[in-house]
N, C-alpha and C positions, 0 to 999 in steps of 0.2 A: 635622489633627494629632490622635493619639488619646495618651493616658497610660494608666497599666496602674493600675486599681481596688486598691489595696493590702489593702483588707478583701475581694475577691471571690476565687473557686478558679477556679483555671484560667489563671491571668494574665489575667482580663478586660480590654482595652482600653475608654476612651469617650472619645471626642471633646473637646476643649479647645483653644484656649476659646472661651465663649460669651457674654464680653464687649463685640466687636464686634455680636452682634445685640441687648445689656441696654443697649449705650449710642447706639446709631442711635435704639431706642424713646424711650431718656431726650430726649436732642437731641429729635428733631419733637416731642417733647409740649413741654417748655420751651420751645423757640426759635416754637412758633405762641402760647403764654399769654405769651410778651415781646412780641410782633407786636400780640397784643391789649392788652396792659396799659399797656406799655413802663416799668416796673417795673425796678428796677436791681437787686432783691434776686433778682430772675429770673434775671437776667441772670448776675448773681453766681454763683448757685447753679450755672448750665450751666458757665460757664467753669471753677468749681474743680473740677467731673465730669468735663469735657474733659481737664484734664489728667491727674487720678490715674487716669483710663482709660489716657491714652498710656504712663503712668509701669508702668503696671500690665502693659500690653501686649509693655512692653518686658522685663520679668523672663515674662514665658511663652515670649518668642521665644529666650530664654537667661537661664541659670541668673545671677540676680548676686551682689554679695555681701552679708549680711544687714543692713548699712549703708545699701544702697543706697534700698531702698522707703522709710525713715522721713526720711532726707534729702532725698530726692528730692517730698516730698510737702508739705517745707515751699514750693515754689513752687506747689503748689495752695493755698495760704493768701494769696498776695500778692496776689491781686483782692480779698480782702474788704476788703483792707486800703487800697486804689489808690482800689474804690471810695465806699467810707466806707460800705458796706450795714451798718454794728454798731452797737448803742448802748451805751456806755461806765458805765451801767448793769447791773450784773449778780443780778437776784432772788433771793431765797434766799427756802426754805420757814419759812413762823412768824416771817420778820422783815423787818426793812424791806429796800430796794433801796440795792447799795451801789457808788460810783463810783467808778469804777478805772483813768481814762486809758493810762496807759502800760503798767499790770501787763495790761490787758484785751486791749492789741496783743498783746504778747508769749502770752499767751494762745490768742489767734487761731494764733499760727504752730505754737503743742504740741498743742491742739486737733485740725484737720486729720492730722496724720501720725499722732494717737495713734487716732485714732478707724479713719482707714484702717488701719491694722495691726492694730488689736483686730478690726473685721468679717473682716478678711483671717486673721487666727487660728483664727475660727470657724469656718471652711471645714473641716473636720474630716470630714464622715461626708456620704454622699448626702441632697441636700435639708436638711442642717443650716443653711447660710448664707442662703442661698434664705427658706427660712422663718424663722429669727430675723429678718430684714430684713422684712417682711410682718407679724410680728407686733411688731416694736419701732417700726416707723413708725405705727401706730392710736395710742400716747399723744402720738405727735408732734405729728398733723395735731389730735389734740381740741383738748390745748395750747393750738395756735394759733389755733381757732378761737375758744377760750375767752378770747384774747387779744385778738381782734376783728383777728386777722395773717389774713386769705382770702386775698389774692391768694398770700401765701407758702403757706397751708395749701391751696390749689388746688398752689403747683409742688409741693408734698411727696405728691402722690395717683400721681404717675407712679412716684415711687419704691415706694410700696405695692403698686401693680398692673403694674410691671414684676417686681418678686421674688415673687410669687403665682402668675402669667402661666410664668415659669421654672419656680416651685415645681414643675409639674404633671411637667416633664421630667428636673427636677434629684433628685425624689423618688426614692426608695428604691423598685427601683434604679436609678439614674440612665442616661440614654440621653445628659447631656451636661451639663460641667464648668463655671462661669461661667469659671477662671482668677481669675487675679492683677487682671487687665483687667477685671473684671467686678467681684470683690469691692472693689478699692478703689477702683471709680468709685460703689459702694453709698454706701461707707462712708465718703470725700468730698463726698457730697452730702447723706449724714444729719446729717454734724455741719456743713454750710454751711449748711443750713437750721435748725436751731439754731442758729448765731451770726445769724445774718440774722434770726429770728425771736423770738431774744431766749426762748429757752426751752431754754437749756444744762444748767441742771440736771434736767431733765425726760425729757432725752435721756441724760444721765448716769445715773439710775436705769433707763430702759428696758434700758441695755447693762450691769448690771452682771454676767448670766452670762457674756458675750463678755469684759470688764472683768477676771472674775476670772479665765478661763482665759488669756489673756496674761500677767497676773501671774504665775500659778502657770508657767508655760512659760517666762519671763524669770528667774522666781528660783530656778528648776530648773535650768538651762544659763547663769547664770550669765553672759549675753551676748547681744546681741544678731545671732540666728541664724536663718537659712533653713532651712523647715523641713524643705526635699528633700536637706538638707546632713548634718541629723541621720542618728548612725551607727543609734544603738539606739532604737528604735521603741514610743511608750511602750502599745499595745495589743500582741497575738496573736491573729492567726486558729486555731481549733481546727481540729480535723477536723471535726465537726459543722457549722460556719460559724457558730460564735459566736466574739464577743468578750470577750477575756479579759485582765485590766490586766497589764502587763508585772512579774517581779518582778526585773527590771534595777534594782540602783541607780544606772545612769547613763542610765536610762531618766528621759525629760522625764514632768514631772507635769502632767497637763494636767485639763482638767475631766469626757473620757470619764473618763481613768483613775479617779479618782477616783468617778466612777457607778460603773466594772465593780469598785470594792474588795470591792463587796456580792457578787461573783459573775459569772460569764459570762452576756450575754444578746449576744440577734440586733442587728445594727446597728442596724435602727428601732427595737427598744426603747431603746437608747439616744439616737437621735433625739426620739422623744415627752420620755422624759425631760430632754432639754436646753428640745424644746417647753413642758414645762412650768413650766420656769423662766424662760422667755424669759416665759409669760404674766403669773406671778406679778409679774415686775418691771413687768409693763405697767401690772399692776392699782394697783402700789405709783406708778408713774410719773401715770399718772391721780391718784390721790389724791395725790401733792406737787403737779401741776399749780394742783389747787382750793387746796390748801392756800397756796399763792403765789400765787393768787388771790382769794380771801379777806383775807390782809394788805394786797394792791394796794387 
């Protein structure tokens, strides 16, 4: 199945999706480190990926309606919860750890579908989701390491090195699409491995470029919408094949738009520049890291 590159001339077609081949890799890497470990936070991790991949698979195979991925994504949350992989503890940076039983459930279930629709948002431009996911998973895995969490910060290295592994083909210009399937089994597993690792706020600053373009996209359209549904399109391809912010005012505000206010540039400069956002927060997600650990 190919889709038509919206930002390329010519109607270019590329291949989608390539979530079936990001979630076979995810699977054999997890299900042999349960095999060795037998780890339930492993385990965890695989099953709520298994789903938001199926969930995901099924909005590529036909269009649904924009309802359907953040509902459908609270059933990727009911394993963490069946199998008790959380701690009811929740860290904060510069202060103590504070205990939240029930609020921390209910957590768990906004968690997962917020986190799947935010990476699934970012899919924006070639190699954009690919690469924020590769660079927002390094404060993850320090994190946990700095947590004395290995066994979980060993399952969070497939997620790193399956979006890197993609990156090379999903890059600018891309030869192929992850899909729906692909990006919300990313972004199901970043934030399971956050709750399961006990390092949610950590993962929270890593996403907050993806974070803010959701927002701006939800408080722009005023609802929650699919974004192949969207009439007016909040970029323009020129003749030159640059991009250019749309001046629709019912054009969605999104985080390109926002980069191209400054002026028309090439896709990849707009990619670096999300790149270098993504890194900034990593930098900042590392320092909360230490910082909440230091108070620990």
């Amino acid at each position: 199945m190919t889709v038509k590159d919206y930002h390329k001339p010519n109607n270019k077609h590329v291949p989608r999706p390539g979530g079936p081949i990001i979630m076979i890799s995810l699977a054999t890497a997890e299900v042999n480190l349960f095999l060795l470990t037998m780890n339930n936070g492993v385990l965890t991790i695989l099953i709520c990926t298994l789903i938001a991949f199926f969930i995901g698979y099924i909005d590529d195979k036909k269009i649904m309606p924009g309802y359907f991925k953040p509902l459908a994504l609270v059933v990727a949350a009911i394993p963490i919860i069946l199998l008790g992989t959380y701690d009811f503890n929740l860290d904060f940076p510069l202060f103590n750890s504070a205990r939240i039983p029930l609020l921390y459930i209910g957590l768990i279930v906004l968690i997962i579908p917020v986190v799947g629709n935010t990476i699934n948002s970012i899919d924006v431009l070639n190699g954009v989701v690919s690469g924020f996911i590769a660079i927002a998973s390094v404060p993850l895995i320090v994190a946990l390491i700095m947590n004395n969490k290995f066994e979980i910060a060993i399952a969070a290295l497939p997620l790193f090195f399956s979006a890197i592994t993609f990156y090379k083909y999903h890059r600018y210009p891309s030869r192929i699409f992850p899909g729906d399937s692909g990006t919300l089994a990313w972004g199901a597993m970043y934030a399971a491995i956050a709750i399961v690792g006990g390092v949610e706020f950590v993962a929270i600053v890593a996403l907050l470029p993806a974070i803010i373009n959701s927002f701006l996209f939800l408080a722009s359209v005023k609802r929650i919408a699919e974004h192949r549904t969207i009439q007016v399109r909040p970029v323009i391809l020129l003749d030159d094949y640059k991009l250019m912010a749309s001046m629709e005012k019912a054009a969605p505000i999104t985080l390109v738009r926002m980069i191209l206010a400054a002026g028309p540039l090439h896709e990849n400069e707009v990619t670096r520049n999300i790149f270098k956002l993504a890194a900034f927060s990593a930098g900042m997600a590392i320092l909360t890291a230490f910082l909440i650990r230091v108070v620990i």
